[in-house]
C-alpha positions as CSV (number, residue, x, y, z in Angstrom):
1,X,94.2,111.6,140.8
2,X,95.4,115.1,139.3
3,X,98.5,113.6,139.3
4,X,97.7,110.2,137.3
5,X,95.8,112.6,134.6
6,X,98.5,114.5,134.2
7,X,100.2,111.4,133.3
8,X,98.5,110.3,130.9
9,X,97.8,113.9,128.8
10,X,101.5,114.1,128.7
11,X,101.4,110.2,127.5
12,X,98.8,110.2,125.3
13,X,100.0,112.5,122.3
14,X,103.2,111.1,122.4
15,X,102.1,107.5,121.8
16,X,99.6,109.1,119.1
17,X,102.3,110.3,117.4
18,X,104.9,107.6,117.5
19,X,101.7,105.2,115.9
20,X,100.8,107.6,113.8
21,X,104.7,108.6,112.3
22,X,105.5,104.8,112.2
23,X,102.4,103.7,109.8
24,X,103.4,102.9,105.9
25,X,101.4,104.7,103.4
26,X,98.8,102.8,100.7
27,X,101.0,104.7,98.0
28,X,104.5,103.6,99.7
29,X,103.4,100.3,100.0
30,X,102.7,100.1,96.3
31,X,106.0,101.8,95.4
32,X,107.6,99.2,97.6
33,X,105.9,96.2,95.8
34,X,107.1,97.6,91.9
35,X,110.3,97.9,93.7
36,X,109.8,94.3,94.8
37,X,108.5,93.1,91.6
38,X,111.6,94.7,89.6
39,X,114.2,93.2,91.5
40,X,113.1,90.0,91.5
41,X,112.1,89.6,95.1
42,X,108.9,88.4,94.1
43,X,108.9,84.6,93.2
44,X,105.0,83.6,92.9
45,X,102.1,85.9,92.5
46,X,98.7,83.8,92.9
47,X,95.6,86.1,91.4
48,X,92.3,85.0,93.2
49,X,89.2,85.9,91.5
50,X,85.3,85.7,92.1
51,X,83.2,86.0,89.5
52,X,81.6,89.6,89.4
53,X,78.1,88.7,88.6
54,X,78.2,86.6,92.0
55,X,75.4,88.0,93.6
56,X,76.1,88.2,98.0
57,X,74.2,89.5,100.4
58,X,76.9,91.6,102.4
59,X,80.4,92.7,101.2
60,X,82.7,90.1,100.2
61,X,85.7,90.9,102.4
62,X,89.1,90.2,102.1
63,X,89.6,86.3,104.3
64,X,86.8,84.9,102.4
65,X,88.2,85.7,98.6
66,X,90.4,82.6,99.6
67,X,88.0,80.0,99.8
68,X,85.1,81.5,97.7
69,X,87.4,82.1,94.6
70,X,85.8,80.8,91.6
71,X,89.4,81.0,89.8
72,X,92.7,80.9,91.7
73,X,95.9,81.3,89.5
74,X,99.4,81.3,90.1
75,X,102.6,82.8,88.2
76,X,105.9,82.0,88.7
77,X,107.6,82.9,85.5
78,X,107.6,86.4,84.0
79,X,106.5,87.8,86.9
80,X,107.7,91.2,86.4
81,X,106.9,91.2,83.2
82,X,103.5,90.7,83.6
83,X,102.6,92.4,87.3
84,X,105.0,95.5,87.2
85,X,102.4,97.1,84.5
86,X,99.9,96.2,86.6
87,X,100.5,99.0,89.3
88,X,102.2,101.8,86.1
89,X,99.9,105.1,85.9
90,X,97.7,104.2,89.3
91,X,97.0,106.6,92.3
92,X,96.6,104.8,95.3
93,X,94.4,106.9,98.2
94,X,93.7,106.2,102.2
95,X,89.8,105.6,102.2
96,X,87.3,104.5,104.8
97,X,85.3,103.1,101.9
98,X,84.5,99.0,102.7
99,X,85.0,97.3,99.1
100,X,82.9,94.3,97.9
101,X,85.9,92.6,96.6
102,X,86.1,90.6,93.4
103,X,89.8,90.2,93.2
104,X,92.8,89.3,95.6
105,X,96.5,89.2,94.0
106,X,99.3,88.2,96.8
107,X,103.0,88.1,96.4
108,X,105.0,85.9,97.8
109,X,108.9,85.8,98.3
110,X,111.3,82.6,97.2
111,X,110.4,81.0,101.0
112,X,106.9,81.1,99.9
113,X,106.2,84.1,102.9
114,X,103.3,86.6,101.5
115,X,105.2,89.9,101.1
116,X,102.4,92.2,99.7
117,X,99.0,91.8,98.6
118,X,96.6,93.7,97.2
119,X,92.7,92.8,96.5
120,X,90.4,95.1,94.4
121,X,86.2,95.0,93.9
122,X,84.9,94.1,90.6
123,X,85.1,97.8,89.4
124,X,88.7,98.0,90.3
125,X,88.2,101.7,92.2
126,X,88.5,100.7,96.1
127,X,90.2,97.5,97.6
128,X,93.2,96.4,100.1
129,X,96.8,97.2,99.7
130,X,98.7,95.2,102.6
131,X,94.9,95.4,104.9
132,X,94.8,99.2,104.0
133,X,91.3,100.5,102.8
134,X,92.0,102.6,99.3
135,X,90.5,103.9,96.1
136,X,92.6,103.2,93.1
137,X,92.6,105.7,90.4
138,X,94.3,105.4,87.0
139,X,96.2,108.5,86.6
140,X,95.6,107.7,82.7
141,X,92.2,108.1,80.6
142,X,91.2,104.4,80.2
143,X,91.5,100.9,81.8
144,X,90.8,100.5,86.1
145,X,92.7,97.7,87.9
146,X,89.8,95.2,87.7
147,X,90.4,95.8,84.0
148,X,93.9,95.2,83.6
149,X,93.4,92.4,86.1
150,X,91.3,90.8,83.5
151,X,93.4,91.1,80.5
152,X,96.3,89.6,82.2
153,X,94.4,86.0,84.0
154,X,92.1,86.3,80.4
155,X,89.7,85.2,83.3
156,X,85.9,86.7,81.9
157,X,82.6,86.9,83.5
């Protein structure tokens, strides 16, 4: 028994690490996507959005933005044009924070395979990036996500 403990404390940290050292962060994963989005990787972006005055009883979490979406919208011209902005100026940070989402925005690649996505709540401070829970902060003085996402569907409440 001594010797099966043993075992697994010397195990243990070593498989915590090799998770741990292996994960992507929220902010590489965004740096990734503008990456993505510059090179022309990207070939269809399809913005999902559910109106924010949509009153719900419990969080609206990220599966059920794609069949509750009140608008769904998809690009495929001027894509980098118009989504490389999107992401310019904006902090992204690891939370634990559960969002009420309002907004889901997924890329997709020229086999139509979803390479990134990213959904934000209706005040554009906390969503998803690629199922990680973050805030997003605008490292500038006005406009959130949500925001920006507004002014580039013209979708209004």
């Amino acid at each position: 028994m001594r010797a099966l403990l043993s075992v697994v404390l010397l195990i243990a940290p070593a498989a915590t690490f090799a998770q741990s050292s292996s994960q992507v962060s929220a902010a590489d994963e965004i740096e990734k996507l503008k990456s993505l989005l510059k090179d022309g990787t990207v070939a269809e972006v399809r913005v999902l959005h559910l109106h924010d005055s949509m009153m719900t009883r419990v969080d609206v979490p990220r599966d059920s933005i794609l069949f509750m979406a009140s608008s769904d919208v998809k690009w495929r011209d001027h894509i980098s044009e118009t989504f490389a902005p999107l992401f310019s100026g904006m902090l992204v940070k690891q939370e634990n924070h559960r969002p009420d989402l309002r907004w889901g925005v997924l890329f997709y690649d020229s086999q139509n395979h979803e390479i990134a996505s990213v959904y934000v709540d209706k005040f554009g401070g906390y969503g998803y990036v690629d199922g990680q829970t973050v805030s997003f902060r605008n490292a500038g003085l006005h406009d959130n996500l949500a925001a920006r996402l507004h002014k580039i569907t013209d979708i209004t409440d």
